[in-house]
DRENPA-885545 format. One record per residue (C-alpha): residue number from 1; chain; x, y, z. Coordinates in Angstrom, 1 decimal. Layout:
! DRENPA-885545
+-------+------+--------+--------+--------+
| marro | dofi |      u |      v |      w |
+-------+------+--------+--------+--------+
|   NUM |    A |      X |      Y |      Z |
...
+-------+------+--------+--------+--------+
This chain:
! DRENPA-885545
+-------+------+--------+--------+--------+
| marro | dofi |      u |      v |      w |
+-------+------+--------+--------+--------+
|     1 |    A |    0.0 |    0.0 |    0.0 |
|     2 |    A |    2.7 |    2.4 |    0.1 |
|     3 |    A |    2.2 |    5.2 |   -2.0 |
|     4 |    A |    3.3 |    9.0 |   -2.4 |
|     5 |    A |   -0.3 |    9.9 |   -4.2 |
|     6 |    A |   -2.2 |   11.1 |   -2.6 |
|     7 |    A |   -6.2 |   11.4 |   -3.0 |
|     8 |    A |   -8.1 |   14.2 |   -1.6 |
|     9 |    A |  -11.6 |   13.6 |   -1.1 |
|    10 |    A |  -14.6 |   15.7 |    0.9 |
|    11 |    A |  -17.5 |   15.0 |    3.2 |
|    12 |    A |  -19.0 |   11.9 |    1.9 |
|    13 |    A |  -21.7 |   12.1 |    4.3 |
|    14 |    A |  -22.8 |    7.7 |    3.9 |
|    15 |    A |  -26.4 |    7.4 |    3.9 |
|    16 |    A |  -29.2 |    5.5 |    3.3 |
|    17 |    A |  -31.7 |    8.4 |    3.5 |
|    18 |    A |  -32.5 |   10.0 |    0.1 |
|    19 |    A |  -32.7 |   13.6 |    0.9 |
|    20 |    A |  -35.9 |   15.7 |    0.2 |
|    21 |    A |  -36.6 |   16.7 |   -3.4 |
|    22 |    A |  -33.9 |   14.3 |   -5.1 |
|    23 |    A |  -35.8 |   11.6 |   -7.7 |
|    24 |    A |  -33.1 |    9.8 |   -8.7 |
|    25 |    A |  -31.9 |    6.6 |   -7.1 |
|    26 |    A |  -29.8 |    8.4 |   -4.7 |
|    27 |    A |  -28.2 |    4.8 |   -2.5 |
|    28 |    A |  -27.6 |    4.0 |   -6.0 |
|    29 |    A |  -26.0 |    7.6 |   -6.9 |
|    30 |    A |  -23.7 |    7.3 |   -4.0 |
|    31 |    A |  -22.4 |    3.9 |   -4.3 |
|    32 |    A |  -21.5 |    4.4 |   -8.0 |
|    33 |    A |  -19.4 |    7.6 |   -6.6 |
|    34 |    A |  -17.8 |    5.9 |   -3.7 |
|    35 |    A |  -17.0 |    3.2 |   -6.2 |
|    36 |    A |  -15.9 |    5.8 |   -8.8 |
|    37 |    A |  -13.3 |    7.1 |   -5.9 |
|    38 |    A |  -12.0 |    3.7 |   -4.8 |
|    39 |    A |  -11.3 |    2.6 |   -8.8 |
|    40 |    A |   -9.5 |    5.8 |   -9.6 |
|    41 |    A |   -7.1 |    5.6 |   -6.1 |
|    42 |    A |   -6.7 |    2.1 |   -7.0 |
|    43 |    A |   -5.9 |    2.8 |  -10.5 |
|    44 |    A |   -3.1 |    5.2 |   -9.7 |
|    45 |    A |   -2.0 |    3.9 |   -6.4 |
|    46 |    A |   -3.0 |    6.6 |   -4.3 |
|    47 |    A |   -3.7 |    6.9 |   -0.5 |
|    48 |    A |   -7.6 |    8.2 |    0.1 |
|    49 |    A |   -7.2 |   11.3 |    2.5 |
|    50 |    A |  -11.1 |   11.8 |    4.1 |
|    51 |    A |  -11.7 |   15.2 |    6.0 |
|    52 |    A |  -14.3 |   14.0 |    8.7 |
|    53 |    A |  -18.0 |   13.3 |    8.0 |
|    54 |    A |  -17.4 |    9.9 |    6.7 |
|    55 |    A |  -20.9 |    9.2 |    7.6 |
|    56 |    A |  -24.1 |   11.4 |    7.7 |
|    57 |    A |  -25.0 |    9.9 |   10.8 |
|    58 |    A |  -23.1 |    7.3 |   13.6 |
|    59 |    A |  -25.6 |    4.9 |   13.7 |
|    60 |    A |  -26.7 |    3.7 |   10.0 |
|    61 |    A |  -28.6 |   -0.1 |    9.7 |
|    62 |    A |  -26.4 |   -2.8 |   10.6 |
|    63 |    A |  -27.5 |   -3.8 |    6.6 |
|    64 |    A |  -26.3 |   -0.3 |    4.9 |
|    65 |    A |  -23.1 |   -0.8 |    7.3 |
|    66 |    A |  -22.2 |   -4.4 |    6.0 |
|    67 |    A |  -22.5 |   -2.9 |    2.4 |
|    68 |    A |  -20.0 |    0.3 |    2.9 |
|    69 |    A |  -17.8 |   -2.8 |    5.0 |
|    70 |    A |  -18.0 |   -4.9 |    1.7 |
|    71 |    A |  -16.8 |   -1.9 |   -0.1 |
|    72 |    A |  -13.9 |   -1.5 |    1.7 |
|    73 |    A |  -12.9 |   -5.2 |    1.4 |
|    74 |    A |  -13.2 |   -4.8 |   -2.0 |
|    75 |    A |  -10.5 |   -2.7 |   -2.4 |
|    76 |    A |   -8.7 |   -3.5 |    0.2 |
|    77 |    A |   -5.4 |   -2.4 |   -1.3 |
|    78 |    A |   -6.7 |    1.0 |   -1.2 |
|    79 |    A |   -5.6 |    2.7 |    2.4 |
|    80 |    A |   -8.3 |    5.3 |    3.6 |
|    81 |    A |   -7.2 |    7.7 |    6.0 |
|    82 |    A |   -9.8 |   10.1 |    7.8 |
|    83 |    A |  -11.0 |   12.0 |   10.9 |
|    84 |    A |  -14.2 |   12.9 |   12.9 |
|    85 |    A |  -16.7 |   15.0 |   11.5 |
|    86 |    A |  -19.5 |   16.0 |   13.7 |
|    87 |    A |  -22.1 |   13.7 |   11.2 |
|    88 |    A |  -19.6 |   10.5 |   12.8 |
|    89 |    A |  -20.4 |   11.6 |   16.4 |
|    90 |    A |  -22.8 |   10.0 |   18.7 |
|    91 |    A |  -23.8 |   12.8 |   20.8 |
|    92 |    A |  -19.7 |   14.5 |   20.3 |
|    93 |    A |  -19.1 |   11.3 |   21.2 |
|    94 |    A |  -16.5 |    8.9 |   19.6 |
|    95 |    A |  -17.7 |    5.6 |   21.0 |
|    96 |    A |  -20.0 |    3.4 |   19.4 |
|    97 |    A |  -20.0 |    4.7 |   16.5 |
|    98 |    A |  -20.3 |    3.5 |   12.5 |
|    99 |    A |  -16.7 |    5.0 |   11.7 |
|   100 |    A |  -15.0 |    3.6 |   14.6 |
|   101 |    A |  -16.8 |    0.3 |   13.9 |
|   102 |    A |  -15.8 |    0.6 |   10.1 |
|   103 |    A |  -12.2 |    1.3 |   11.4 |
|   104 |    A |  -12.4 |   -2.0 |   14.0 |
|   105 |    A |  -13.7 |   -4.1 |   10.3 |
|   106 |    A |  -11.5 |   -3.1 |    7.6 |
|   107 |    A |   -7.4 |   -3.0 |    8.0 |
|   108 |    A |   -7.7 |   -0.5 |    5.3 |
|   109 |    A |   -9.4 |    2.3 |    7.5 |
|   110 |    A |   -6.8 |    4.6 |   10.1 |
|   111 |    A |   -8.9 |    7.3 |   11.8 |
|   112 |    A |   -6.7 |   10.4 |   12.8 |
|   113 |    A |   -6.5 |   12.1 |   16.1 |
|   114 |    A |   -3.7 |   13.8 |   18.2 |
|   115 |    A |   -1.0 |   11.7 |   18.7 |
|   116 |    A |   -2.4 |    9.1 |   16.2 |
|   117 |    A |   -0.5 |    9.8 |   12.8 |
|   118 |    A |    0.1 |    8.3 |    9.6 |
|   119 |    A |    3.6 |    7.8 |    8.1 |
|   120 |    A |    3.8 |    7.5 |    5.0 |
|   121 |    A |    7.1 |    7.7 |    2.9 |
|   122 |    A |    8.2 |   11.4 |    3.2 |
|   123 |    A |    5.1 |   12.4 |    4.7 |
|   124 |    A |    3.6 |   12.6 |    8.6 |
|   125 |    A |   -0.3 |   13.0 |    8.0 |
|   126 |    A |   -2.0 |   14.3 |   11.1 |
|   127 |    A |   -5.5 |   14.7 |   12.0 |
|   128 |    A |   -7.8 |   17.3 |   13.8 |
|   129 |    A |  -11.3 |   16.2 |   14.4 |
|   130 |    A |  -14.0 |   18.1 |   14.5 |
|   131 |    A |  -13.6 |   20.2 |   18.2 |
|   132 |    A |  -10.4 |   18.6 |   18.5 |
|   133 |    A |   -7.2 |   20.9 |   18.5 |
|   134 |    A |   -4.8 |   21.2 |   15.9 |
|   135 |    A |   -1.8 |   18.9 |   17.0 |
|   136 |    A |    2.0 |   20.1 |   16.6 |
|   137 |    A |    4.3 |   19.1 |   13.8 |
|   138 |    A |    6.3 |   16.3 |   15.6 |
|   139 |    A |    9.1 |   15.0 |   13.0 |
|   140 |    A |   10.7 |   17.9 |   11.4 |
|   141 |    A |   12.3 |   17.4 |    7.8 |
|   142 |    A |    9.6 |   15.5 |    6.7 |
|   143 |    A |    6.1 |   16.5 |    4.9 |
|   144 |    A |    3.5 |   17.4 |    6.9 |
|   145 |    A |   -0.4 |   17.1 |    5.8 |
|   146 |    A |   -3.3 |   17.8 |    8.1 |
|   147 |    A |   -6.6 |   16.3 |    8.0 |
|   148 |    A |   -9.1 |   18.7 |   10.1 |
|   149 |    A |  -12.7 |   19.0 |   10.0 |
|   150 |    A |  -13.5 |   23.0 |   10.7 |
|   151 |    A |  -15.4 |   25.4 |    8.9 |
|   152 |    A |  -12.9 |   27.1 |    6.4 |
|   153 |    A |  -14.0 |   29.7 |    3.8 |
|   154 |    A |  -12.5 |   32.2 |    1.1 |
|   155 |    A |  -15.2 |   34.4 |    2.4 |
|   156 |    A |  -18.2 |   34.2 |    4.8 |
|   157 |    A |  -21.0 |   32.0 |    3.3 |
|   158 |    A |  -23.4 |   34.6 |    4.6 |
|   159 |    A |  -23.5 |   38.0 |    5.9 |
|   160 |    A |  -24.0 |   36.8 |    9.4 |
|   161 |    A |  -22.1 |   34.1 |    9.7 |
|   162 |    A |  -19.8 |   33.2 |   13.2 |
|   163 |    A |  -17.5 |   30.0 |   13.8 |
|   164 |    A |  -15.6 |   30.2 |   10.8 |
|   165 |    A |  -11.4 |   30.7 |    9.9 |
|   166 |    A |  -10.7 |   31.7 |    7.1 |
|   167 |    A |   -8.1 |   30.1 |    4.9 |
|   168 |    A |   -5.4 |   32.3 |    4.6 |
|   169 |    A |   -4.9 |   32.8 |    8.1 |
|   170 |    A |   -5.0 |   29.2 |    8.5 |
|   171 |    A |   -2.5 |   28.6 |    6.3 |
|   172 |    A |   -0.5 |   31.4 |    7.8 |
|   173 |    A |   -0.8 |   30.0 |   11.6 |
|   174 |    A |   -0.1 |   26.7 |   10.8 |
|   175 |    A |    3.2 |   25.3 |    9.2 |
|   176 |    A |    2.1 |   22.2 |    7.6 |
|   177 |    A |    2.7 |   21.6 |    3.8 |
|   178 |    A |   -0.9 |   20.9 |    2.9 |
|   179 |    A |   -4.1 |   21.0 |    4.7 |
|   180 |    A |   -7.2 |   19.1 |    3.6 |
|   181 |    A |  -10.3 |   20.7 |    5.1 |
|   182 |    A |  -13.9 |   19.7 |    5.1 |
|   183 |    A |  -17.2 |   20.8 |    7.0 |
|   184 |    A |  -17.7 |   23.2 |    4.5 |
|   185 |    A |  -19.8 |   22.1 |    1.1 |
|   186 |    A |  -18.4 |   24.5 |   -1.5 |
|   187 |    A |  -15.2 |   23.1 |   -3.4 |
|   188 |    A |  -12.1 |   25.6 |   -3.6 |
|   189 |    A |   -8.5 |   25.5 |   -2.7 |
|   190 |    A |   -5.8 |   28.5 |   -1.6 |
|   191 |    A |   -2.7 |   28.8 |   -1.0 |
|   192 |    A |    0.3 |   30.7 |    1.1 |
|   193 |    A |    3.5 |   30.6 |    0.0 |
|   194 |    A |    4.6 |   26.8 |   -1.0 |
|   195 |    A |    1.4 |   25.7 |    1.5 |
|   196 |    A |   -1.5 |   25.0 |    0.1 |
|   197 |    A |   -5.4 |   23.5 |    1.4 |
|   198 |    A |   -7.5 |   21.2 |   -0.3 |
|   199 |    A |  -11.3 |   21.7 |    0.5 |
|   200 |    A |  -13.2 |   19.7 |   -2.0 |
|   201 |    A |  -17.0 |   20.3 |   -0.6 |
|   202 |    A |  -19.3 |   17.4 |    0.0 |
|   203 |    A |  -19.7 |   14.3 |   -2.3 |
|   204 |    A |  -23.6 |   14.2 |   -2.6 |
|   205 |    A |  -26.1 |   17.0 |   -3.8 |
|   206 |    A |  -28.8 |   16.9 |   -0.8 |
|   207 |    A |  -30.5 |   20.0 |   -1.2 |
|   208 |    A |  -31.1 |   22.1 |   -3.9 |
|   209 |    A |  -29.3 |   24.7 |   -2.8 |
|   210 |    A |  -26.6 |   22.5 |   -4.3 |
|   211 |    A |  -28.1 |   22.1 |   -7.5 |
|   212 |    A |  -25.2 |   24.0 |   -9.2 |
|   213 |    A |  -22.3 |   21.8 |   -6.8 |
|   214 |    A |  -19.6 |   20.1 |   -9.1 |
|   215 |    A |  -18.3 |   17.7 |   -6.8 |
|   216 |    A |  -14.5 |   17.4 |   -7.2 |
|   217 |    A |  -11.4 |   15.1 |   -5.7 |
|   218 |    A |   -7.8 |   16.5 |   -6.1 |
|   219 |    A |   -4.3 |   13.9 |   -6.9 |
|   220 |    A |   -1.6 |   14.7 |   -5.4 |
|   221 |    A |    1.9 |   13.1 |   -6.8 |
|   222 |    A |    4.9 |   14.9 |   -5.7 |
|   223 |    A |    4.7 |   18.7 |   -6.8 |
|   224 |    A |    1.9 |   18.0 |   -9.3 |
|   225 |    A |   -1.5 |   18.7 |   -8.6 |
|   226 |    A |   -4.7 |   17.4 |  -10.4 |
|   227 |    A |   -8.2 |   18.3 |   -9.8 |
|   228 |    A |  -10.9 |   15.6 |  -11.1 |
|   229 |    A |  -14.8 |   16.4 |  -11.5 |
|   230 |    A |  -16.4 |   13.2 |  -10.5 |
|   231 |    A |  -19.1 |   12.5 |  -12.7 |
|   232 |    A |  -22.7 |   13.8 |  -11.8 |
|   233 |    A |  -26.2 |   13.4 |  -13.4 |
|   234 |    A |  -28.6 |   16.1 |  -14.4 |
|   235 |    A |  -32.0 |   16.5 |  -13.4 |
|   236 |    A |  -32.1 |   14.4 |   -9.9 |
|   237 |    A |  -34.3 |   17.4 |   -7.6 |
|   238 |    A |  -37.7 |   17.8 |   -8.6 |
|   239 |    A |  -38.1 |   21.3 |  -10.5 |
|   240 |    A |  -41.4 |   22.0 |   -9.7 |
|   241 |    A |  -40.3 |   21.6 |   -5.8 |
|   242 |    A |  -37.3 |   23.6 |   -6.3 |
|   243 |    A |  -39.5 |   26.8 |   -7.6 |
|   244 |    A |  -41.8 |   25.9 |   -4.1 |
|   245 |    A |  -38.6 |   26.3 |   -2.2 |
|   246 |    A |  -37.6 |   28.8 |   -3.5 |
|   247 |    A |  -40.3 |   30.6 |   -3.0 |
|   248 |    A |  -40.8 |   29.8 |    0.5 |
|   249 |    A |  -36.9 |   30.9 |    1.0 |
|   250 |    A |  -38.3 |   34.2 |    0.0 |
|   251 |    A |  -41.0 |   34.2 |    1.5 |
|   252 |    A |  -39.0 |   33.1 |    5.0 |
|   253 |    A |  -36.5 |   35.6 |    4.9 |
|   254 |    A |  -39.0 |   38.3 |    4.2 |
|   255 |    A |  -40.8 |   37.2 |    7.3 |
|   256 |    A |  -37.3 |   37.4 |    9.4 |
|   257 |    A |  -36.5 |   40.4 |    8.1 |
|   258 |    A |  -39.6 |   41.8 |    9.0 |
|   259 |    A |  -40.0 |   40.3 |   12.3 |
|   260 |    A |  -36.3 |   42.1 |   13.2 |
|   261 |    A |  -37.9 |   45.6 |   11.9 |
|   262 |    A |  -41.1 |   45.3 |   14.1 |
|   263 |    A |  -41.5 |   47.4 |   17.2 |
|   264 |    A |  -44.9 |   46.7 |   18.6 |
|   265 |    A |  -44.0 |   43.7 |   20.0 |
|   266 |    A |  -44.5 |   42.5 |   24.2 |
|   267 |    A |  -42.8 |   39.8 |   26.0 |
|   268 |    A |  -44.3 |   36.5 |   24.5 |
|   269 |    A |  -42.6 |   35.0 |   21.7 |
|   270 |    A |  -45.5 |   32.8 |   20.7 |
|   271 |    A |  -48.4 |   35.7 |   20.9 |
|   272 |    A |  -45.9 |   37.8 |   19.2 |
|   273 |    A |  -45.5 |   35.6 |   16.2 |
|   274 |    A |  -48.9 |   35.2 |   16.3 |
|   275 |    A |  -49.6 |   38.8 |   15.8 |
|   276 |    A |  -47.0 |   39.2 |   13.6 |
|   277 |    A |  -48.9 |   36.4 |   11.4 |
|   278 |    A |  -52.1 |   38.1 |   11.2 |
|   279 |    A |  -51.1 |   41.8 |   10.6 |
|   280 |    A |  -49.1 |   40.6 |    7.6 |
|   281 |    A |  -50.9 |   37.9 |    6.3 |
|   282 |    A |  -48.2 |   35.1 |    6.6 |
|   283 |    A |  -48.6 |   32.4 |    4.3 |
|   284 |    A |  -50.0 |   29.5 |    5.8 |
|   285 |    A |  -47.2 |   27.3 |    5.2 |
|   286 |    A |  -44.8 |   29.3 |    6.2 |
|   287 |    A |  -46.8 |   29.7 |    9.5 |
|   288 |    A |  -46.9 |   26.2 |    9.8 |
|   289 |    A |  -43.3 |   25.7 |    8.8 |
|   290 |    A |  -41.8 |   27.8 |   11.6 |
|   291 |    A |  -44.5 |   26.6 |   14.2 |
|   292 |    A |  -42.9 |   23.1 |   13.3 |
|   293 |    A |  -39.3 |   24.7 |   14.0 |
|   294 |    A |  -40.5 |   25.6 |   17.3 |
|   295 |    A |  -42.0 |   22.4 |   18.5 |
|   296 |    A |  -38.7 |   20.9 |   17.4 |
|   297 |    A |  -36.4 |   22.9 |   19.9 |
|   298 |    A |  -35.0 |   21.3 |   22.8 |
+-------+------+--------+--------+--------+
């Protein structure tokens, strides 16, 4: 298995679930990528570096499990390394969960975490978990890569956004040769100086806000760099549910933005909203939609 190539994947996010508004086969959509990865690293002899978020949940059907567990035996000459996301947590929690589980099944799985590394030839690869902190370079003249699941962006995602580094100063505070990111969905790579960071988005299109997302994987072999567009389909949301959405988006951050302009309001949330609803003539399913938000908080 040993290998200088490297391949740089992003949040596969494993599932069983189709997510709302795709009408494709979307187990079958996901294996055919996963399978599409683990030919091409095979094919070129390349080491599969995984930024956390293996799975889109810890606890998958023992059935689903035993298939992605197949997978891995099948290309068992393919080494996978990879970290925590917050999707592989169990409550934060690493125990008993499916990427731990898929770690104790396959010998070609090594999850990443502080003093647990990865040598291989020239290069120390070192992982940072999602909430975990970024470890120190331990073996000097050699090439360092870090695995780490945070939020890194060019530039915030939204106006408000918190909880987020962005990638130069990443790059700047840290002194390993390459960093492979993941947490956030967009694809894009920077660079400082000779240093550069990988963050190639998530896998899977689950909602349509994605409906534009190339998904892409990078090779890495020596000082050459090649980034690969895994193949996609057209036409897997449903259209006429996409316009819906949209217009509900609308319609939601109208109502936000309107709720954050009002001043007549008391004390109580609830009769607030309430009033809120009937002076503006809320749509009903937007009503409904946020009253179903509510219910849902802990």
């Amino acid at each position: 298995m040993t290998s200088k190539k490297f391949l740089v994947v992003g949040d596969l996010h494993i599932t069983e679930d189709t997510p709302k508004n795709r009408i494709d086969n979307y187990n079958e959509a996901l294996k055919n990528k996963l399978i599409y990865i683990f030919s091409y690293a095979r094919k070129y002899n390349c080491c599969i570096l995984q930024p956390g978020d293996f799975f889109d949940k810890p606890n998958p059907s023992y059935r689903f499990f035993s298939e992605i567990v197949s997978l891995f035996k099948t290309y068992d000459d393919v080494m996978v390394l990879a970290i925590y996301g917050q999707h592989d947590m169990k409550y934060r929690q690493k125990e008993n969960t499916a990427l731990g589980a898929l770690e104790s099944s396959c010998g070609n799985l090594r999850i990443l975490s502080g003093e647990k590394i990865y040598s291989l030839d020239e290069y120390i690869i070192y992982g940072s978990g999602y909430g975990e902190s970024i470890p120190k370079i331990k073996i000097r003249n050699t090439k360092s890569i870090l695995l780490i699941h945070k939020m890194v962006v060019k530039d915030k995602l939204w106006t408000q956004q918190t909880d987020f580094v962005y990638v130069k100063d990443l790059l700047k505070e840290n002194e390993f040769d390459i960093i492979v990111s993941g947490d956030n969905h967009t694809s894009f790579s920077d660079t400082v100086g000779k240093k550069i960071l990988f963050n190639c988005g998530s896998l899977m299109r689950s909602t349509v806000a994605q409906i534009e997302h190339k998904p892409v994987m990078y090779m890495l072999d020596g000082k050459v760099c090649e980034k690969i567009h895994i193949p996609v389909k057209d036409f897997v949301f449903d259209e006429r549910k996409i316009e819906i959405e949209k217009k509900r988006n609308l319609e939601l951050d109208a109502f936000v933005k309107g709720l954050s302009e009002h001043k007549e309001m008391g004390l109580n949330f609830e009769d607030n909203l309430l009033f809120y609803f009937k002076k503006n003539n809320v749509d009903k399913e937007i009503q409904e939609f946020i009253k179903r938000c509510l219910r849902d908080l802990p």
